[in-house]
N, C-alpha and C positions, 0 to 999 in steps of 0.2 A: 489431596492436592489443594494448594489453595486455592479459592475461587476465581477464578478469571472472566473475564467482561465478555459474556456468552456471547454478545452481537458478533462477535469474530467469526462465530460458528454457525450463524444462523443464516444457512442456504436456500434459496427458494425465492428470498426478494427480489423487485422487478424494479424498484426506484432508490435511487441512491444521492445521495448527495455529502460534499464531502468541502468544508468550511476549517480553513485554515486561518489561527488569528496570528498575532503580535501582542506584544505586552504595553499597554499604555506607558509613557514615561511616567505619570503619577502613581503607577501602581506597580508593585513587586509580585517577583512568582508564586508565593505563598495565596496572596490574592486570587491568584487566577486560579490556581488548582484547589482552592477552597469554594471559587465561583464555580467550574466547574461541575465538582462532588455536590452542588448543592441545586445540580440540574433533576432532580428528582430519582430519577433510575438509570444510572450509567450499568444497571447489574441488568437490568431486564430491559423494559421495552420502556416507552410515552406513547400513550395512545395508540399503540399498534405498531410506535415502531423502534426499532431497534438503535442503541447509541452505543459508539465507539470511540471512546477519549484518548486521547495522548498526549507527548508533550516533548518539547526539546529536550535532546538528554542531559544536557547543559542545567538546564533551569529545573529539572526534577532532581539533579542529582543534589544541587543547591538547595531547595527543599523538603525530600525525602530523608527519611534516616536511614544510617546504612544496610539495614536488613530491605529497604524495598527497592535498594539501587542496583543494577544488573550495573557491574564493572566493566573498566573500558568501552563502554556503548557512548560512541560521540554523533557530531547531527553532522547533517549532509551540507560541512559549511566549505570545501572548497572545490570549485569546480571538477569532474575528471574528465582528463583527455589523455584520449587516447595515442598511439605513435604515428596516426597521417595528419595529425591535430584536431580528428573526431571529439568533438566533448561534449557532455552531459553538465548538465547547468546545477547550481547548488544554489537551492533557494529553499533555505531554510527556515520557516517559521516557527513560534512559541509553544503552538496547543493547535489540535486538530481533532475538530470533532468528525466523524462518520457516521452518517444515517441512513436509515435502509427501512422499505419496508414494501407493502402490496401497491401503493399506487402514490402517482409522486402528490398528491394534492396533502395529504398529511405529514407526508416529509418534506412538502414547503411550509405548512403550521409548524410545525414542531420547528424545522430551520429558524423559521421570521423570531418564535420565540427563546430558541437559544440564543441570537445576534442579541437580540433584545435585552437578555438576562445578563450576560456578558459584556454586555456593554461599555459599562464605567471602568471596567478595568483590561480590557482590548479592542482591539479594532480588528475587523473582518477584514483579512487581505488577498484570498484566495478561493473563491466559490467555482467548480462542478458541480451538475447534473450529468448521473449517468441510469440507466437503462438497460434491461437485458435483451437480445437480440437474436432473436430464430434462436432460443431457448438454452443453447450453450455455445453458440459462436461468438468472436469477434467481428470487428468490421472488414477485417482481411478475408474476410469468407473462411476460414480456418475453426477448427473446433479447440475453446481455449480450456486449460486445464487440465490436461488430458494426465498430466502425472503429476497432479494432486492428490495427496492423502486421502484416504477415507478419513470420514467423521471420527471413527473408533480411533486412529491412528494419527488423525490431524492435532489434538491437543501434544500428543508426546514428539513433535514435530515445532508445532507456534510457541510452546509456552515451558520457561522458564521451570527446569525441574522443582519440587521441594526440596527444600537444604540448601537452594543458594542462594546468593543476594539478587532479589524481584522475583522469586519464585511466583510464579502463577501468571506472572507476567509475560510482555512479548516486545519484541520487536519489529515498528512498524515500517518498511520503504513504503513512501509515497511521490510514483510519478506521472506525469503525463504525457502520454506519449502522441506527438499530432504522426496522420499515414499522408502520405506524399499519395492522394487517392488516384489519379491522373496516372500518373507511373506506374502506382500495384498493379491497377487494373488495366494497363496495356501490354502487361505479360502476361505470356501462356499459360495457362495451368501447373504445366511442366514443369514451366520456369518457377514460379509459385512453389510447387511441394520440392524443388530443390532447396529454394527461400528454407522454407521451413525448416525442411525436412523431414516432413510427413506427407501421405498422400489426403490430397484434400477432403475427400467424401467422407473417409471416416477414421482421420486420426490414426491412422496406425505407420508408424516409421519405418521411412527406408528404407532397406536390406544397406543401401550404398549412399545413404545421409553423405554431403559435401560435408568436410572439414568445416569451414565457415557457415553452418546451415547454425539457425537459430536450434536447434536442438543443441545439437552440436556444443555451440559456443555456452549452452547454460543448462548443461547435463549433471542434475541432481543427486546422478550417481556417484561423479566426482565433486564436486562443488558442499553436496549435503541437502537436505532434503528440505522444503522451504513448504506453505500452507496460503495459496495466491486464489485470492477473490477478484481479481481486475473484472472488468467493467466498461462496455465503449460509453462514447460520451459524445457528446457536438451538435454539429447540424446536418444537413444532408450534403453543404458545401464543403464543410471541413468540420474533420471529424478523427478521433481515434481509440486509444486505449488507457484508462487508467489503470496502470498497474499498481495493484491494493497487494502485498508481499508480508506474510509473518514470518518470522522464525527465531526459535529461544537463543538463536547466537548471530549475532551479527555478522561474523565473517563469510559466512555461506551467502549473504546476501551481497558485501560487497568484491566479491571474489566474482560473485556471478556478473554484474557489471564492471569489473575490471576486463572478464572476459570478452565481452560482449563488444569492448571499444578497443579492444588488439593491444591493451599493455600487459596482459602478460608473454604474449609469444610475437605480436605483432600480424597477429589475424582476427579482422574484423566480423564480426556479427553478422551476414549477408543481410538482414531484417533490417536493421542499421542503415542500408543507402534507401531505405523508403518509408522510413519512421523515424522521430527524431522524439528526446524528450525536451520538454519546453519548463518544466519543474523538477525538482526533485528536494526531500526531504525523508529524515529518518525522526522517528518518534519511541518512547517509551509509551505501552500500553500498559499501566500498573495494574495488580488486581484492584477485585471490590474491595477486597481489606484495604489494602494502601490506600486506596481511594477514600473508604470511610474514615480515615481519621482525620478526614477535615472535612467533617460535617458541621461541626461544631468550631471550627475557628474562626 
């Protein structure tokens, strides 16, 4: 398999942060994805921590050649709404770096220095810090991930078979999600693993999930099976989740969010009246081959 950009895999980190640019008007996409590839180790780590590159699918398809372009993959450029006029925002950026690692003081150096390196040829338009929290929960008090792949079984899931065009690669959704915290947490427990659709303490689902329960609405059984790193984020006053979402085909990802905002049957996501997202953008993760051939440009 071709090599693919291992930070996707690498579980265990506590700090993250996740820097979304723009393309300068003086500068073309070949530029930036040559700035980039030329961040030292977009394959392994900088100083202990973990880098994850991406990029408009627009702007890589325009400069990649067609063996490293995953076909039909477009960016998150027009709003989606839903049929009560629920909608999900489309703010699309250029290139989005992800960084990860043991503790956030190195993955603000390594940040201040990618800004820095990148510089003349984008501008930082998007900055999170996020954080792990009582060890695999969200801020909803919920246990997140719960039907995510295993490691062994998470590449043949996120990444881009060999034999097609971007093999090795992925597909990246990136959103953020604010929680209406006031609201979540003036409902009952009960009411909560309805929400969901899990029982809270330990993740394990309903026998009688609601039709509209966030399980429900983005069940991977039907939808297809997706490789999600989210992450809470914020302050203690306002706060939520970024949802970090791979998968080798894009339509499993946005099927899951057409569901989620009631256009396909015209039932909403119950999760939905107490979280909203505030971004949203889709990325091409190329491999380190693709990546390396503009080391040298």
């Amino acid at each position: 398999m071709s090599t693919p950009q291992t930070g996707i895999f690498a579980l265990g980190t506590a700090s993250h942060a996740y820097l979304e640019f723009d393309l300068r008007a003086s500068a073309d996409g070949r530029a930036l994805v040559s700035a980039v590839a030329g961040l030292r180790e977009p394959r392994t780590t900088m100083g202990g921590v973990n880098l994850v590159a991406g990029f408009r699918p627009e702007l890589w398809s325009r400069v990649a050649p067609a063996e490293d372009v995953p076909p039909g993959v477009e960016g998150f450029n027009r709003p989606l709404v839903g049929s009560d006029g629920y909608g999900m925002p489309a703010t699309q950026h250029d290139a989005v770096l992800w960084l990860s690692g043991s503790a956030y003081d190195v993955v603000f150096y390594v940040a201040r220095g990618a800004i820095a390196t990148l510089g003349s040829v984008a501008v930082i338009v998007e900055e999170t810090s996020s954080w792990a929290y009582q060890h695999d929960r969200d801020l909803t008090g919920f246990i997140d991930g719960t039907e995510n792949p295993t490691l062994f079984d998470a590449p043949e899931v996120a990444l881009i078979p060999d034999g097609e065009p971007g093999a090795g690669g992925s597909i990246l959704l990136l959103q953020k999600w604010i929680h209406d915290v006031r609201e979540w947490e003036s409902q009952p427990v009960a009411r909560q693993e309805q929400v969901i659709g899990r029982a809270k303490p330990d993740s394990v689902e309903l026998e009688d999930r609601p039709a509209d329960s966030h399980v429900a609405r983005t069940d991977q059984d039907e939808f297809g099976k997706i490789f999600r790193r989210n992450m809470p984020y914020g302050t203690v006053t306002e706060h939520g989740t970024m949802f970090v979402g791979f998968s080798a085909d894009q339509r499993r990802l946005g099927t899951m969010l057409e569901s989620m905002a009631g256009i396909t049957d015209g039932v909403r996501d119950a999760l939905t009246f107490f979280t909203r997202p505030v971004t949203g953008a889709y990325y091409v993760v190329p491999s380190i081959p693709a990546i390396r051939r503009y080391l040298s440009s």
